[in-house]
TORKOL-4160 file (C-alpha; in steps of 0.2 Angstrom, whole numbers, padded with zeros to 4 digits, m for minus):
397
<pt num="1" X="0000" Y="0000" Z="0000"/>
<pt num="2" X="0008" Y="0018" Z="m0005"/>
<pt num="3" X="0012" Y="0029" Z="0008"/>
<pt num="4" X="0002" Y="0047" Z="0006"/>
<pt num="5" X="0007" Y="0063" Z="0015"/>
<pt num="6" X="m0006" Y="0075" Z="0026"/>
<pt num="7" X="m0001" Y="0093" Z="0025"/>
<pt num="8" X="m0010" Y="0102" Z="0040"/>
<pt num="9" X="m0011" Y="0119" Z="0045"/>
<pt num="10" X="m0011" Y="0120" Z="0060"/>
<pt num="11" X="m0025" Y="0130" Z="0069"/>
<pt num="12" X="m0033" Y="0118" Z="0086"/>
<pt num="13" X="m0024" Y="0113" Z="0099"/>
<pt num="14" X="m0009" Y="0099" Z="0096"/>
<pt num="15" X="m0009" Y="0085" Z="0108"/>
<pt num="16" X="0004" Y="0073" Z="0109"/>
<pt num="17" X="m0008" Y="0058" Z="0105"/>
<pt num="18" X="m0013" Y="0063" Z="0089"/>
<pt num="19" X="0001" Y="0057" Z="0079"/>
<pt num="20" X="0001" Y="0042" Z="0090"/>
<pt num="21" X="m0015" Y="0037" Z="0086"/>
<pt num="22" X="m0015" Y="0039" Z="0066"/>
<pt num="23" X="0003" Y="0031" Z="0069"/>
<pt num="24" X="0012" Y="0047" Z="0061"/>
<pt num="25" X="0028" Y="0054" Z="0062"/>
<pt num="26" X="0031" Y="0071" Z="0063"/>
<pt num="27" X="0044" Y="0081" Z="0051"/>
<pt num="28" X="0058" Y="0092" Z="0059"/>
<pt num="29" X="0049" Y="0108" Z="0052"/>
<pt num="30" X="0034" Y="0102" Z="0067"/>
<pt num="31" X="0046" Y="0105" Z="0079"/>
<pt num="32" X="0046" Y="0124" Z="0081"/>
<pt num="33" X="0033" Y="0132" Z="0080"/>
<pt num="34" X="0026" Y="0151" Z="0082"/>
<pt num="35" X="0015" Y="0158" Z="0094"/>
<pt num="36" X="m0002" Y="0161" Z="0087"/>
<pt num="37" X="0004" Y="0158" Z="0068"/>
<pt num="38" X="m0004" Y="0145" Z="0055"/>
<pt num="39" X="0007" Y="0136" Z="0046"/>
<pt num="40" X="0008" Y="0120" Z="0034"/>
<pt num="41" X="0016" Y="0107" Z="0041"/>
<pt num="42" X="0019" Y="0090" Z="0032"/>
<pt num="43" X="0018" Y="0073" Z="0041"/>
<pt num="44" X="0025" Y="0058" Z="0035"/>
<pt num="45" X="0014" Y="0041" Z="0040"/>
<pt num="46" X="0026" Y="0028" Z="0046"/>
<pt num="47" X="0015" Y="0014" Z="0040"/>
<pt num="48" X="0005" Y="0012" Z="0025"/>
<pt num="49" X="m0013" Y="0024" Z="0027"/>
<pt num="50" X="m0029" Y="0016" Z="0020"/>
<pt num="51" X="m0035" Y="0020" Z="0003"/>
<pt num="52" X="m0047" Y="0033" Z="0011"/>
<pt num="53" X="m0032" Y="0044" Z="0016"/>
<pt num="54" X="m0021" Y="0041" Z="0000"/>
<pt num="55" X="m0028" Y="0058" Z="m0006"/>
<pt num="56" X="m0020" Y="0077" Z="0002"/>
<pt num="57" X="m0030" Y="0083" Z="0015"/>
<pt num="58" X="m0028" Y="0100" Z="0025"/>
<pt num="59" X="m0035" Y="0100" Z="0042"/>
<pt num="60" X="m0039" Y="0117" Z="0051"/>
<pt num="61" X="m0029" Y="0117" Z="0070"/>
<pt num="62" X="m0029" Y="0132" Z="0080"/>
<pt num="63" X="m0011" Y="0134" Z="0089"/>
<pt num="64" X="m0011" Y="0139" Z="0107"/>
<pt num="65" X="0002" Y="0152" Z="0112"/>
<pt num="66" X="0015" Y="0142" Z="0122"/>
<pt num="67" X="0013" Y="0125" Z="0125"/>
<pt num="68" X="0005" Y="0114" Z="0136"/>
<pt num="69" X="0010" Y="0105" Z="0151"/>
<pt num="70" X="m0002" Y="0090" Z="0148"/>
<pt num="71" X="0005" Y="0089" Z="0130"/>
<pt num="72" X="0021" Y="0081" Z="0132"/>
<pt num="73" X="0028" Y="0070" Z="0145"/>
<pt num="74" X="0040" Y="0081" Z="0159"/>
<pt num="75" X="0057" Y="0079" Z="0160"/>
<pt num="76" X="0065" Y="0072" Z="0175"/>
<pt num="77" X="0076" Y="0089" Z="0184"/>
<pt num="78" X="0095" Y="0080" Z="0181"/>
<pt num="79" X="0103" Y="0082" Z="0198"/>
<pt num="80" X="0122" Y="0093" Z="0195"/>
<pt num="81" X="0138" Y="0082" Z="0193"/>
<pt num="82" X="0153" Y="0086" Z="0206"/>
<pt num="83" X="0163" Y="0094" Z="0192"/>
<pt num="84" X="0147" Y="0104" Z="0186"/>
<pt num="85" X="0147" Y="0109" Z="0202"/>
<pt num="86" X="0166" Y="0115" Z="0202"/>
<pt num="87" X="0160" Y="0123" Z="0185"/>
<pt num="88" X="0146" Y="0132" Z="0193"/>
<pt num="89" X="0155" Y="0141" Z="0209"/>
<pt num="90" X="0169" Y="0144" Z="0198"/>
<pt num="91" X="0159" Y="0154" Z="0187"/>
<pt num="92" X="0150" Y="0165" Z="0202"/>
<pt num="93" X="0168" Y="0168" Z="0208"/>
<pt num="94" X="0174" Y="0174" Z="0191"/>
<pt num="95" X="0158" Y="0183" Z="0192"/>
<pt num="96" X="0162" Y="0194" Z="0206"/>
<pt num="97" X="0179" Y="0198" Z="0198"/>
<pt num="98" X="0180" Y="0217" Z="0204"/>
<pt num="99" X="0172" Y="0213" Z="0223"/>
<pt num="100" X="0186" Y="0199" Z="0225"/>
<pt num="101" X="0199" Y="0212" Z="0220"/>
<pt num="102" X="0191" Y="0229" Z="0229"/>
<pt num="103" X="0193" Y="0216" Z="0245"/>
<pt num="104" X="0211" Y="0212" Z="0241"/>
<pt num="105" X="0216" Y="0232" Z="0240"/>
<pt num="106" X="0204" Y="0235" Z="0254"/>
<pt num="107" X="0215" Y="0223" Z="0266"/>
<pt num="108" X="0229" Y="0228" Z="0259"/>
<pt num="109" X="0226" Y="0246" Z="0264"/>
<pt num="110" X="0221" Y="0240" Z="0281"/>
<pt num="111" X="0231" Y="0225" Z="0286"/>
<pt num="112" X="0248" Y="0227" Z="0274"/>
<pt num="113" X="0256" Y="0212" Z="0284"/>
<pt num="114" X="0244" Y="0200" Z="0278"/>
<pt num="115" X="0253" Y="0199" Z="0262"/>
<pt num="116" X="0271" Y="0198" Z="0269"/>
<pt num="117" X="0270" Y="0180" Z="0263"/>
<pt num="118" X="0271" Y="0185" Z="0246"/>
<pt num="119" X="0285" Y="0183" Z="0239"/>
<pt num="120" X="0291" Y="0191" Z="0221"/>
<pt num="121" X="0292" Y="0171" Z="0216"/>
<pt num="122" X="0274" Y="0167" Z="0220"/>
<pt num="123" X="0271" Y="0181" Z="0211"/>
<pt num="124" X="0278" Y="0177" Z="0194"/>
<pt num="125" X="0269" Y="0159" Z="0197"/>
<pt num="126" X="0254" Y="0166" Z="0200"/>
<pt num="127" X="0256" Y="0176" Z="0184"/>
<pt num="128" X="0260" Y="0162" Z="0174"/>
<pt num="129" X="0245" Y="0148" Z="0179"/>
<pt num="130" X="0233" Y="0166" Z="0174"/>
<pt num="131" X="0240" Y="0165" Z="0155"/>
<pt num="132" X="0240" Y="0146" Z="0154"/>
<pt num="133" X="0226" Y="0147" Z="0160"/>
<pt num="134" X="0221" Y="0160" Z="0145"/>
<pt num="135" X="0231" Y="0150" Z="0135"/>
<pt num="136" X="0217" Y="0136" Z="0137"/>
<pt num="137" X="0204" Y="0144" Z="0130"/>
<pt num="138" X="0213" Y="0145" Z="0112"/>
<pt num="139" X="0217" Y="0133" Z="0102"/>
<pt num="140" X="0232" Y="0134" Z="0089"/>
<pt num="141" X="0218" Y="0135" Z="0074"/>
<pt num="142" X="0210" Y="0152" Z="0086"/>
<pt num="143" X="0230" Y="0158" Z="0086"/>
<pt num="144" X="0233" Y="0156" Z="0068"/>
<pt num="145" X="0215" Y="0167" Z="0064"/>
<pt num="146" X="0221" Y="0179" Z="0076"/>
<pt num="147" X="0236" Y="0181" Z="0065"/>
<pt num="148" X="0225" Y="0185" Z="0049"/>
<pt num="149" X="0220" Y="0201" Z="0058"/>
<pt num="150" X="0201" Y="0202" Z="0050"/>
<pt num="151" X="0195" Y="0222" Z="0052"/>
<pt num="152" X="0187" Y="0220" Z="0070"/>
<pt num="153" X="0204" Y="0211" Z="0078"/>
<pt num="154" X="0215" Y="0226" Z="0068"/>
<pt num="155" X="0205" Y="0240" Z="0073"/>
<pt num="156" X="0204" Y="0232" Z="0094"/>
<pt num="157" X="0224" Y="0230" Z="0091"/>
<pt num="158" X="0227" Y="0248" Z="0087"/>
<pt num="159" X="0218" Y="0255" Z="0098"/>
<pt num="160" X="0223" Y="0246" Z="0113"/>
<pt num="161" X="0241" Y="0249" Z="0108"/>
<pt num="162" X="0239" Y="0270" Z="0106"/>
<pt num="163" X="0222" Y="0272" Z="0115"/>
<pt num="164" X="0228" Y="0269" Z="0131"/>
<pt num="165" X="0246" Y="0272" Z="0132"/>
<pt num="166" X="0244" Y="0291" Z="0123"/>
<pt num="167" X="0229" Y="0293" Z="0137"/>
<pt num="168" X="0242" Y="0287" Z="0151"/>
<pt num="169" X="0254" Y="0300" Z="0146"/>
<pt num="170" X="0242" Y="0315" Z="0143"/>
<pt num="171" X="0233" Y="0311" Z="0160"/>
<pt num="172" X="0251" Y="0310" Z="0170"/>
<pt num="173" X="0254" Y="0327" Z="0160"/>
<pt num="174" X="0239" Y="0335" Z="0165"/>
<pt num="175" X="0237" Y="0329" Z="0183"/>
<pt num="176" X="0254" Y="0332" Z="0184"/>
<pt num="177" X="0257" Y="0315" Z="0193"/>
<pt num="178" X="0276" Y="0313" Z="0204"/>
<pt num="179" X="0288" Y="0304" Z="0191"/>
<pt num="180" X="0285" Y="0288" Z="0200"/>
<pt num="181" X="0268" Y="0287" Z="0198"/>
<pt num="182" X="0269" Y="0293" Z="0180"/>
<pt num="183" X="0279" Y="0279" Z="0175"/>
<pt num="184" X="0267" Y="0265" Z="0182"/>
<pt num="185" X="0252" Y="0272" Z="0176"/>
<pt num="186" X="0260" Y="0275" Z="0158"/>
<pt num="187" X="0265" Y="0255" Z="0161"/>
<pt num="188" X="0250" Y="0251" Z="0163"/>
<pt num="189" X="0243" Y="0260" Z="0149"/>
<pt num="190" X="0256" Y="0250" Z="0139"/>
<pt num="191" X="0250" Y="0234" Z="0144"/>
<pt num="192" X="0239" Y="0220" Z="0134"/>
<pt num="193" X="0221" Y="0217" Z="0137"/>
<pt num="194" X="0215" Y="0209" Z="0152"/>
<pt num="195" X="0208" Y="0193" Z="0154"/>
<pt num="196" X="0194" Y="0198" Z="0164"/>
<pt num="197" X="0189" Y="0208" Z="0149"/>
<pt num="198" X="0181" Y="0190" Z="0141"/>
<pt num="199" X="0170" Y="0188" Z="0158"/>
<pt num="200" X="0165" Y="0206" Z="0155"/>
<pt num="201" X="0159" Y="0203" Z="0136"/>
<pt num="202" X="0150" Y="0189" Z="0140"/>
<pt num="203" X="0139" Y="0199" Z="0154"/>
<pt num="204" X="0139" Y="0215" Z="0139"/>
<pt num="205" X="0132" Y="0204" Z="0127"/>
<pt num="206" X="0144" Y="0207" Z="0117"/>
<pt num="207" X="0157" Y="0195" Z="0102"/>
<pt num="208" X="0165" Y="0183" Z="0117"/>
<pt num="209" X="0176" Y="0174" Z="0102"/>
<pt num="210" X="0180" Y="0190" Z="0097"/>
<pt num="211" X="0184" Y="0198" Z="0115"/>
<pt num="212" X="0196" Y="0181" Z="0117"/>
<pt num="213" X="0205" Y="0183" Z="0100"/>
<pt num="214" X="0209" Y="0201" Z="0103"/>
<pt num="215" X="0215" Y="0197" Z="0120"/>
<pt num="216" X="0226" Y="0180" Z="0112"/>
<pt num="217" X="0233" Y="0197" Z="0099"/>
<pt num="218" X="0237" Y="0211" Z="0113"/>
<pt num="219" X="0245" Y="0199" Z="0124"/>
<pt num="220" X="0258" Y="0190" Z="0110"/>
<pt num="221" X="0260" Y="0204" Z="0104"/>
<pt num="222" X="0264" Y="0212" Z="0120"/>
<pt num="223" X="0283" Y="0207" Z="0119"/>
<pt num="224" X="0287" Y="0219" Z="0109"/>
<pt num="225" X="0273" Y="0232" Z="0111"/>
<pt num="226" X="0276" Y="0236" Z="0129"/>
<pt num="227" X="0294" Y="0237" Z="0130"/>
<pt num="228" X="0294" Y="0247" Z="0115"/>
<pt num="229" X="0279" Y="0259" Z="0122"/>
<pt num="230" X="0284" Y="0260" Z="0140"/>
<pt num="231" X="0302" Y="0265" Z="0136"/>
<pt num="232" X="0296" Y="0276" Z="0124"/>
<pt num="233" X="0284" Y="0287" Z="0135"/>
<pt num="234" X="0291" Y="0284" Z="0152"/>
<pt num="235" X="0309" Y="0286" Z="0149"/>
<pt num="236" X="0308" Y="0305" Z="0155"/>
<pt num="237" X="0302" Y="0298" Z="0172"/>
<pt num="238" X="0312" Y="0285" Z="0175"/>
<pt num="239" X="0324" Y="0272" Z="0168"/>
<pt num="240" X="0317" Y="0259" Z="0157"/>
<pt num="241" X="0326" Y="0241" Z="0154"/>
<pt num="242" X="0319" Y="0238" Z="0139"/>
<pt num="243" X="0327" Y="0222" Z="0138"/>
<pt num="244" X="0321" Y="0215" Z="0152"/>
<pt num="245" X="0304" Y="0220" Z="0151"/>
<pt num="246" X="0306" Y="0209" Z="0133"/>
<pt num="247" X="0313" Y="0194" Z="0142"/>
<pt num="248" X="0299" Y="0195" Z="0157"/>
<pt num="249" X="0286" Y="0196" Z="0146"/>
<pt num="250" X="0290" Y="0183" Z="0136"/>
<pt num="251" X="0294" Y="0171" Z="0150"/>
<pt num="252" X="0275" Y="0177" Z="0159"/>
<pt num="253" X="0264" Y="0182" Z="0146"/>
<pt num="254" X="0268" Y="0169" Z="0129"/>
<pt num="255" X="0276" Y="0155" Z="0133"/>
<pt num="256" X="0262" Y="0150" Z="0144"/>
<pt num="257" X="0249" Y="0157" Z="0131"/>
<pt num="258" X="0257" Y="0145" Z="0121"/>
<pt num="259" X="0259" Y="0132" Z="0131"/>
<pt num="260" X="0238" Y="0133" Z="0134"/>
<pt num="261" X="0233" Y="0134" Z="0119"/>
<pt num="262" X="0245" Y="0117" Z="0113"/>
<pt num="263" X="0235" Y="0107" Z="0128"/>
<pt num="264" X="0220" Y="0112" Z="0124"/>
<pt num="265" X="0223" Y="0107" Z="0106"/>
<pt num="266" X="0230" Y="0091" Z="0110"/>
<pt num="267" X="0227" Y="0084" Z="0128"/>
<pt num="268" X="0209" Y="0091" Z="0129"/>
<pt num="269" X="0202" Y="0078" Z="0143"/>
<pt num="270" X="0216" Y="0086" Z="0153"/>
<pt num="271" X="0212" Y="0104" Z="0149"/>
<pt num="272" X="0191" Y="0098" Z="0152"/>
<pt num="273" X="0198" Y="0092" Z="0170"/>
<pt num="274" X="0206" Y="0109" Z="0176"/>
<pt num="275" X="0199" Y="0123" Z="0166"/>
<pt num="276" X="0184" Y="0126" Z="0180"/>
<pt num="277" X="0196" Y="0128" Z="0192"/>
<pt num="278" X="0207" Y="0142" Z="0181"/>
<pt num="279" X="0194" Y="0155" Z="0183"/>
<pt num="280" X="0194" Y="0157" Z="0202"/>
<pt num="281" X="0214" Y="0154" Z="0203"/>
<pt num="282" X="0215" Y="0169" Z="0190"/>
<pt num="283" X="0203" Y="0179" Z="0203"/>
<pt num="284" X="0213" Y="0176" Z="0218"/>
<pt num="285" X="0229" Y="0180" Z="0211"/>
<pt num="286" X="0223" Y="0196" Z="0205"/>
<pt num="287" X="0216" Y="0200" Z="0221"/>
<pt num="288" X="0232" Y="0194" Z="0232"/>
<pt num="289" X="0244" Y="0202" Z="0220"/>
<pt num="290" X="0234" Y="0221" Z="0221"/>
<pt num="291" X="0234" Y="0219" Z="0239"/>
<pt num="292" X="0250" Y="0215" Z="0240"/>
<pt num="293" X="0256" Y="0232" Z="0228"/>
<pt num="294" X="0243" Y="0241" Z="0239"/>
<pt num="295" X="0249" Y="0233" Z="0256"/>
<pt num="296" X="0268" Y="0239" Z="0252"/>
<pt num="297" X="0266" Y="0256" Z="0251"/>
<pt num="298" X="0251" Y="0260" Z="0260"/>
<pt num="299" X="0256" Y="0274" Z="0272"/>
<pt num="300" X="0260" Y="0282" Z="0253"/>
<pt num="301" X="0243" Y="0279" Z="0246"/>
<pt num="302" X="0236" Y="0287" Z="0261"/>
<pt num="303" X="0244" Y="0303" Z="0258"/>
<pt num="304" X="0240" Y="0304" Z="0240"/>
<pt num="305" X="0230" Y="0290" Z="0235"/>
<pt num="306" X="0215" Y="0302" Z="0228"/>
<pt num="307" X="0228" Y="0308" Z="0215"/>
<pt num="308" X="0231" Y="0292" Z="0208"/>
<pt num="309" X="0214" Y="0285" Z="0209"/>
<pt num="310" X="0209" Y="0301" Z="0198"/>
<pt num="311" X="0223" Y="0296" Z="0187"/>
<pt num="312" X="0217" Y="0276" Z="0183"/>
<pt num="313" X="0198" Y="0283" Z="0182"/>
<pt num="314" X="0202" Y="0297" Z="0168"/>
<pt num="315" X="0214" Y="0280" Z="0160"/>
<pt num="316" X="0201" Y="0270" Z="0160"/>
<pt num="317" X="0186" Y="0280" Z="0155"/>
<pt num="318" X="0194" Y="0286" Z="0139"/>
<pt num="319" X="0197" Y="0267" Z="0134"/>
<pt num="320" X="0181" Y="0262" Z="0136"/>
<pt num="321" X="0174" Y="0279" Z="0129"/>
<pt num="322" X="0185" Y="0281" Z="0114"/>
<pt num="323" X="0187" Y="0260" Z="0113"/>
<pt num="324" X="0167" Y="0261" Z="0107"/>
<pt num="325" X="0165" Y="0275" Z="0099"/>
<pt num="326" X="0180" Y="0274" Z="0087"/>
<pt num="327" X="0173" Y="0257" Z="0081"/>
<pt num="328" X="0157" Y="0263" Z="0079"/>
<pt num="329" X="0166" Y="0279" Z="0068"/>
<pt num="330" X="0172" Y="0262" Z="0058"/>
<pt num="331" X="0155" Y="0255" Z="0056"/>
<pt num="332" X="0159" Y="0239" Z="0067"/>
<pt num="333" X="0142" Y="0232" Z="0071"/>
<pt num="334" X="0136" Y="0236" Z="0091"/>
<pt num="335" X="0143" Y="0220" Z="0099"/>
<pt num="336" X="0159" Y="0221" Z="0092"/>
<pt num="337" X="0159" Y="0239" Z="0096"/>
<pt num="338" X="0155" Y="0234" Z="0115"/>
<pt num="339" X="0168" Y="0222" Z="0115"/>
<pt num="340" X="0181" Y="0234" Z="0107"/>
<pt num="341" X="0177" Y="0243" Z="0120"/>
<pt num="342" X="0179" Y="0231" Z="0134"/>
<pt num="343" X="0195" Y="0225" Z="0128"/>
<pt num="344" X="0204" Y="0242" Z="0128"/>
<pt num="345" X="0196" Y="0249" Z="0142"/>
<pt num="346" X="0202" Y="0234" Z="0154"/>
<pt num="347" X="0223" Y="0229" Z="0155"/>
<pt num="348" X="0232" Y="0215" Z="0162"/>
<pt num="349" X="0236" Y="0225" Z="0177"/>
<pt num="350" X="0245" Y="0212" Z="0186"/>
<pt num="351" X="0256" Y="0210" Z="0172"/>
<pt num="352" X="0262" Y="0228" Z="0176"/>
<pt num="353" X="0263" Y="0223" Z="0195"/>
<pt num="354" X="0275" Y="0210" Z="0189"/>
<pt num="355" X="0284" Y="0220" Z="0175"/>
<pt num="356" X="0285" Y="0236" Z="0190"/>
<pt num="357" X="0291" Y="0224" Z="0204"/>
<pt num="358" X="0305" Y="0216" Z="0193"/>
<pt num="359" X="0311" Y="0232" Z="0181"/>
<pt num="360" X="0308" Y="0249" Z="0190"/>
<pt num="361" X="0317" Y="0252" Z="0207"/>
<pt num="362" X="0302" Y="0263" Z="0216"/>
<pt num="363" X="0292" Y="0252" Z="0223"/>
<pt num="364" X="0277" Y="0265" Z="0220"/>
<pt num="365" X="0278" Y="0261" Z="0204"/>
<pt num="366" X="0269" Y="0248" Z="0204"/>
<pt num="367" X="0254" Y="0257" Z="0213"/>
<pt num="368" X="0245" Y="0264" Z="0198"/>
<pt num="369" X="0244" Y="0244" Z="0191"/>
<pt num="370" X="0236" Y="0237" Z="0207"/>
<pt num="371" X="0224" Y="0253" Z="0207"/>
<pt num="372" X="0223" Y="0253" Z="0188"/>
<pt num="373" X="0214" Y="0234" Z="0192"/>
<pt num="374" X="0202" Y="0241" Z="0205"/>
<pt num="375" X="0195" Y="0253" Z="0194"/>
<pt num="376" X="0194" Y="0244" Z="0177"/>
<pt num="377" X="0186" Y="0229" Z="0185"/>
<pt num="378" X="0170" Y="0242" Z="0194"/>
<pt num="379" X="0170" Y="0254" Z="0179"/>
<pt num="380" X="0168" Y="0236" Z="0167"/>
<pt num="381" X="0156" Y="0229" Z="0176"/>
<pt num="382" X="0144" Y="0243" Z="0178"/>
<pt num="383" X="0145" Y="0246" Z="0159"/>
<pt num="384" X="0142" Y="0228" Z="0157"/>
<pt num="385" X="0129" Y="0228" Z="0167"/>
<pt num="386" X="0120" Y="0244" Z="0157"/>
<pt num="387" X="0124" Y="0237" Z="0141"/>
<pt num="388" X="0116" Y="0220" Z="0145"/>
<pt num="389" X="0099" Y="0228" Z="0147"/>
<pt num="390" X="0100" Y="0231" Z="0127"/>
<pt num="391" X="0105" Y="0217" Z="0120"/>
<pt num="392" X="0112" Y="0222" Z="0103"/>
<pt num="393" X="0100" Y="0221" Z="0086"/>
<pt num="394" X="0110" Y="0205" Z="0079"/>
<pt num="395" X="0106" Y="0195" Z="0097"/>
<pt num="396" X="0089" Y="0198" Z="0097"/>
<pt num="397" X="0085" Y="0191" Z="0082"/>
C-alpha cells in the first residue's frame, strides 16, 4: 500500500496523542513552532494509510500560544555532577571579579602584613598559571586566525596599543602626577588586554570569540609592544630596561599562552579536567597580588592615594569611551563595538605589577597597576551591566 502525505495547517490545539494514534511521524519543520501563527506542516505516516487517506487533505488546527504542560511527557530535573558543580561556583567567583579584587586592596590598605608571605616568586607563578590558563581557551587554529587580523581584531589592536598608552601620558601630563607614579600608570597604559575583559563581554552581550581573540593578539603581541611603548613614554620619568621588560614578558605572558593553547589542542580531557578551576585561581591571584602592591606602600597611598585613583579613572574611562565610539566611527556592528570597548578599556594590570616589581626600582611604581585593576574591573562591570539591558540588534533576532 503507497504511503500518502497529510499537509495540515495547524490551527486547534496539538496533543501529543494525535500522531500516536494515526501512527504518524512528525517532520523536523513540526518541531518549532510560532505563537499564534498558522502554518503548513507536512507529516509523513510511518505505515501504510488506508486507501481513504491516499488523497492530500488540509486540516484546520488552531495553535495555542505556548505549549502545554499536559501535552508532552515532563522531563526528570538532572541532579548537577561534582565537576558541574566545580563549573558552577567557579563561574560565580569569576563573576564577582572586581568585589574579590576591591577586597584584596581594601585589606591591603588596612592590614599590609597580611601579604608579607608574598614573595616576588609566588608572584611570577601566580602570573604564569593566569596566562596558561588563558592560553586554554585557544586553540592553535584560534592563534593562527588571530594572526589573519580580519578588520574587528585590527582595529581592537590599534587601539589598545595608542588608546591607552597616549591617554596614560596626557593624564600624567595633565594631573601632573610625581615621576613615579607617572611611570606606572603610563606601564599600565602599555600593557595587553586583560583577561577579565572576556567575563566582562560575555555579561555586555557582546562577540566573546572575538573579545578572546583580541585578548590572544594584545597579549603575544605584548613582547614587543610594551617594552617598546613603556620606554618610549616613560623614559623621562624613570629608567626603562627595555630588555628585560622583553625577556619578562616573554617568560610570563607567551610562553604560557602558548603552552595553553597546545594542551588544549592536544590533551583536551586534561584541559576539560582543570579549566573550571582556572577561573577562580586567575581571581585570587589578582586579588592577592593588588593587595600585595597596595599593602607595600600603604602609608604612601594614604597621603596621595585620591591623585592616583583620579589618574586610573580618567585612564580607564577614555578606553572604554573612545574604545566604542572609534569602532562605531568604523561602522563595526554594536557587539563588536562593545567588545572593542571592553578590551581596551580593561589591562592586564597584574602584568604591570610584575613587570614594576621586577624592572623599576620605586616600589610605588607599581601602585597605579594594582589601582589601575580596582578601577577597570567596577567601571567594566557597571557598563556591562548597562549594556546588557540592550541586547544588541543582531542577538535579538
Amino acid at each position: 500500500m503507497a504511503s500518502s502525505v497529510i499537509s495540515l495547517s495547524l490551527t486547534t490545539p496539538l496533543k501529543a496523542n494525535s500522531f500516536s494514534k494515526y501512527n504518524l511521524t512528525p517532520l523536523p519543520s513540526l518541531r518549532r513552532i510560532s505563537c499564534c501563527s498558522t502554518r503548513e506542516i507536512t507529516l509523513k505516516p510511518r505505515l501504510a494509510l488506508p486507501d481513504t487517506c491516499k488523497q492530500r487533505r488540509s486540516v484546520e488546527l488552531l495553535t495555542r500560544c505556548g505549549v502545554s504542560s499536559n501535552d508532552f511527557p515532563a522531563e526528570k530535573e538532572k541532579k548537577r555532577s561534582f565537576g558541574e558543580w566545580v563549573e558552577f561556583l567557579g563561574e560565580a567567583v569569576s563573576t564577582a571579579f572586581p568585589v574579590w579584587v576591591s577586597l584584596g586592596c581594601l585589606l591591603g590598605l588596612v592590614k599590609p602584613s597580611a601579604f608579607n608571605w608574598v614573595t616576588p616568586d609566588l608572584t611570577i607563578i601566580g602570573l604564569t598559571i593566569t596566562m596558561l590558563g588563558m592560553g586554554m581557551t585557544l586553540t592553535l587554529d584560534d592563534l593562527r586566525g588571530a594572526l589573519k587580523m580580519p578588520k574587528e581584531l585590527f582595529a581592537g589592536f590599534v587601539l589598545q596599543y595608542s588608546v591607552m598608552p597616549l591617554s596614560a601620558f596626557l593624564v600624567s601630563k595633565l594631573l601632573n602626577l610625581p615621576s613615579h607614579y607617572a611611570a606606572g600608570l603610563i606601564l599600565v597604559g602599555c600593557c595587553p588586554g586583560g583577561t577579565a575583559s572576556n567575563i566582562v563581554t560575555y555579561i555586555a552581550r557582546g562577540n566573546v570569540a572575538l573579545s578572546v581573540l583580541m585578548t590572544a593578539a594584545s597579549t603575544l603581541s605584548a613582547v614587543i609592544m610594551t617594552p617598546l611603548l613603556t620606554a618610549k613614554l616613560a623614559k623621562q620619568y624613570v629608567a626603562v630596561d627595555a630588555l628585560g621588560l622583553v625577556k619578562s614578558t616573554l617568560q610570563v605572558v607567551l610562553l604560557p599562552v602558548l603552552a595553553g593553547a597546545f594542551m588544549n589542542q592536544y590533551f583536551q580531557r586534561v584541559v576539560k579536567f582543570v579549566t573550571p578551576l582556572m577561573a577562580p585561581i586567575a581571581v585570587g591571584t589578582v586579588a592577592i597580588l593588588c593587595g600585595t602592591a597596595i599593602g607595600q606602600n600603604a602609608s604612601a597611598i594614604l597621603a596621595s592615594g585620591k591623585q592616583v585613583v583620579m589618574a586610573c579613572v580618567l585612564l580607564h574611562l577614555s578606553g572604554f569611551l573612545f574604545g566604542y565610539l572609534f569602532s562605531r566611527l568604523l561602522r563595526i556592528d554594536v557587539a563588536s563595538s562593545r567588545t572593542v570597548s571592553i578590551e581596551v578599556g580593561m589591562q592586564n594590570s597584574v602584568l604591570g605589577l610584575v613587570l614594576a616589581a621586577e624592572h623599576f626600582g620605586n616600589p610605588l611604581t607599581a601602585v597605579p597597576c594594582a589601582v589601575s585593576s580596582v578601577c577597570h574591573s567596577i567601571i567594566g562591570s557597571v557598563l556591562a551591566g548597562v549594556w546588557r539591558r540592550s541586547a544588541p540588534k543582531q542577538l535579538e533576532d
